[in-house]
N, C-alpha and C positions, 0 to 999 in steps of 0.2 A: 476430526483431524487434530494430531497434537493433543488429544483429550476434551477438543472444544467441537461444540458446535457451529460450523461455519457456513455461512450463505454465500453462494456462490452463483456465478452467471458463468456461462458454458455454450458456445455459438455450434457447440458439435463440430463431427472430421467432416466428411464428406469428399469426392472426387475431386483430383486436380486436373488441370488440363494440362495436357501433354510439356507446354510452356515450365507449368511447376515442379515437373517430374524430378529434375535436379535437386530440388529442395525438401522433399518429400521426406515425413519422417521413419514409415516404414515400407517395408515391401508392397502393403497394397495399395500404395497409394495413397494415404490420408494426408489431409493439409499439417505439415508441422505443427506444435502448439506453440501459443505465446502467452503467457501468462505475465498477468499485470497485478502489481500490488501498490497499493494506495500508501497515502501518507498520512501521518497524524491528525485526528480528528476529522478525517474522509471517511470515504467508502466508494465502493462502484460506482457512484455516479460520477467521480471526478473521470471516469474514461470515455463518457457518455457517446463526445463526438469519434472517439477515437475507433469503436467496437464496431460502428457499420463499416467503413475505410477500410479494415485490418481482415475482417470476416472472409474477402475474399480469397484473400492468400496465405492464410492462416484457423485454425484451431483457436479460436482466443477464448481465456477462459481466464476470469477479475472472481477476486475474493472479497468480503469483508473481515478482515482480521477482530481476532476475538477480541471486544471490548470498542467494538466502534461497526458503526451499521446496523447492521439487521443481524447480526453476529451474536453469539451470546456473548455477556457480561460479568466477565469473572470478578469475582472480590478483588483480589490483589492485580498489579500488571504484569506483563508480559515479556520478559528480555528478549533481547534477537534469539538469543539461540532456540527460544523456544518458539517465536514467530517463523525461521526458519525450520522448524520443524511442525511447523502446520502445514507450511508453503509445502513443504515434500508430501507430507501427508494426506493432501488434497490431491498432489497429480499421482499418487498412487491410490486413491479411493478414484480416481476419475482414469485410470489404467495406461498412463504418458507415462512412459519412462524415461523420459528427458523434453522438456522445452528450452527456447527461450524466453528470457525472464527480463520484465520490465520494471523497475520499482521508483517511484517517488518518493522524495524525500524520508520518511522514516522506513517508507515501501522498498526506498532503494537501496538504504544499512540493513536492511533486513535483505533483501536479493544477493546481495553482498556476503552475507550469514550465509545465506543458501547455498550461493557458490562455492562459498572454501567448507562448509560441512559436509555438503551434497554435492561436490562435483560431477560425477555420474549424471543428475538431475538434471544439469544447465547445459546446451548447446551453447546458448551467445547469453552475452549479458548488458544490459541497457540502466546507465544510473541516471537517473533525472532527479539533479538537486538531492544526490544522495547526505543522508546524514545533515540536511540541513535543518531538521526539526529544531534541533536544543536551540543549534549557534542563529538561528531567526527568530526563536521562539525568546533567548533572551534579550535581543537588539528591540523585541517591540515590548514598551511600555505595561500594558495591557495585559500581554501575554507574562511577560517574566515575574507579575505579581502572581501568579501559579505558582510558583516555585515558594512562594512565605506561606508558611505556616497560618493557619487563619484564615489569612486574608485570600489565601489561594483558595480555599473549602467556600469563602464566602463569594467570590466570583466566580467559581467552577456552578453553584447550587442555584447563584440568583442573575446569572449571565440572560438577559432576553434578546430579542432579535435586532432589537435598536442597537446593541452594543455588538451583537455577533456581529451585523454586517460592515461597522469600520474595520472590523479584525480582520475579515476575510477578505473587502476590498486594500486594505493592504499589503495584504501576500500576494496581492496580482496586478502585473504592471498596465493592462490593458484594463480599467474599470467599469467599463462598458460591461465586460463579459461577466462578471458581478451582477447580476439583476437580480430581481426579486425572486423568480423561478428559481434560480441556482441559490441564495441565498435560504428559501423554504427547505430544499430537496437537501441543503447540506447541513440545516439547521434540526431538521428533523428526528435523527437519529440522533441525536444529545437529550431528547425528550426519554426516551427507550427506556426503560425500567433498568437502573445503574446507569444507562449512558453519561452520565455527570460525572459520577464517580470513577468512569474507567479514563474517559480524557484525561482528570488529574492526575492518577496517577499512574498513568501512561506518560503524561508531559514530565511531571517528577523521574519517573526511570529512563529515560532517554535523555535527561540532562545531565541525569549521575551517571548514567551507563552507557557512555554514547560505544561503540565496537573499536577495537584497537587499531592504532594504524597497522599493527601488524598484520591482521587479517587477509590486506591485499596481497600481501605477500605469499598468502596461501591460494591466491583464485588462478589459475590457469585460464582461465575460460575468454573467448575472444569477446573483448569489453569496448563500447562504446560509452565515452561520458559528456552526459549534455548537463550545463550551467547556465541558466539565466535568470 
């Protein structure tokens, strides 16, 4: 999709019950889709609780975007526009001709891509902490040393799990949900052959590039927006 290889989870359509028929994406019946796109330095597993819940009244179907996950690992990064154009390219290799689309933080500037590129695409649209990669990514110490030269290459290459896990127990206000489990499973895929190399600069092009506020101006699409 978008010219990359991308790893994907797919709950499949299946029957609605009479109850869902009103929501239903097409004539025969199949559950709507809902496609969910992760945030910087994630993958599928950040929707982990979210995919048995959703399964029932929905198509749900999570990506690993190229350069993070089980995804391939391209040299250079990835701008929205071209992230949104994997996002479409995926539910047209997976034959949706429209979901709604849920996006985290750089998942959600990028949902956001999607909708004003791809309007056809998106039924509804869901931003959770959209666009907040750069503007969180520079307020944490740790993180906004990415951004220098050097020193960013030398913390992206020799970052190990003692220091990933204050990072990521950072970015979540409940610490608990931080364990060890979630820290392995998220730590993981930065091991991947480039995974080093694509977080950085992924975090470098989403700082320079974050999407214009114009953009919204271009979405139609009925938007829910959650912050916390």
């Amino acid at each position: 999709a978008g010219g990359h290889r991308v790893r994907v989870l797919d709950t499949g359509g299946g029957e609605v019950t009479p109850s869902q028929q009103s929501t239903a994406s097409t004539a025969g019946g199949d559950r709507p889709a809902l496609l969910l796109l992760h945030g910087w330095s994630d993958s599928t597993y950040t929707w982990r609780a979210l995919l048995p819940r959703m399964r029932g009244a929905f198509r749900v179907v999570a990506l690993d975007w190229p350069g993070f996950g089980y995804s391939d690992k391209p040299a250079g990064p990835v701008p929205f526009p071209a992230l949104a154009k994997v996002a479409a390219g995926v539910l047209e290799r997976l034959g949706i001709d429209a979901a709604f689309v849920a996006g985290n933080s750089m998942g959600g500037a990028a949902a956001l891509q999607l909708a004003a590129d791809y309007p056809a695409r998106v039924r509804g649209l869901v931003l959770i902490d959209a666009h907040s990669s750069a503007t969180v990514g520079v307020q944490n110490p740790m993180l906004a040393s990415l951004l220098v030269p050097v020193i960013g290459e030398l913390g992206a290459y020799s970052i190990g799990r003692a220091v990933y896990r204050p990072i990521v127990r950072g970015l979540i206000h409940d610490r608990a949900l931080a364990d060890a489990e979630t820290i392995r499973e998220m730590y993981l895929p930065l091991n991947t052959p480039g995974g080093r190399r694509s977080m950085l600069v992924q975090f470098r092009e989403i700082a320079a590039h974050p999407p214009p506020w114009e953009l919204a101006e271009r979405v139609k699409t009925p938007t829910l927006i959650i912050w916390g």
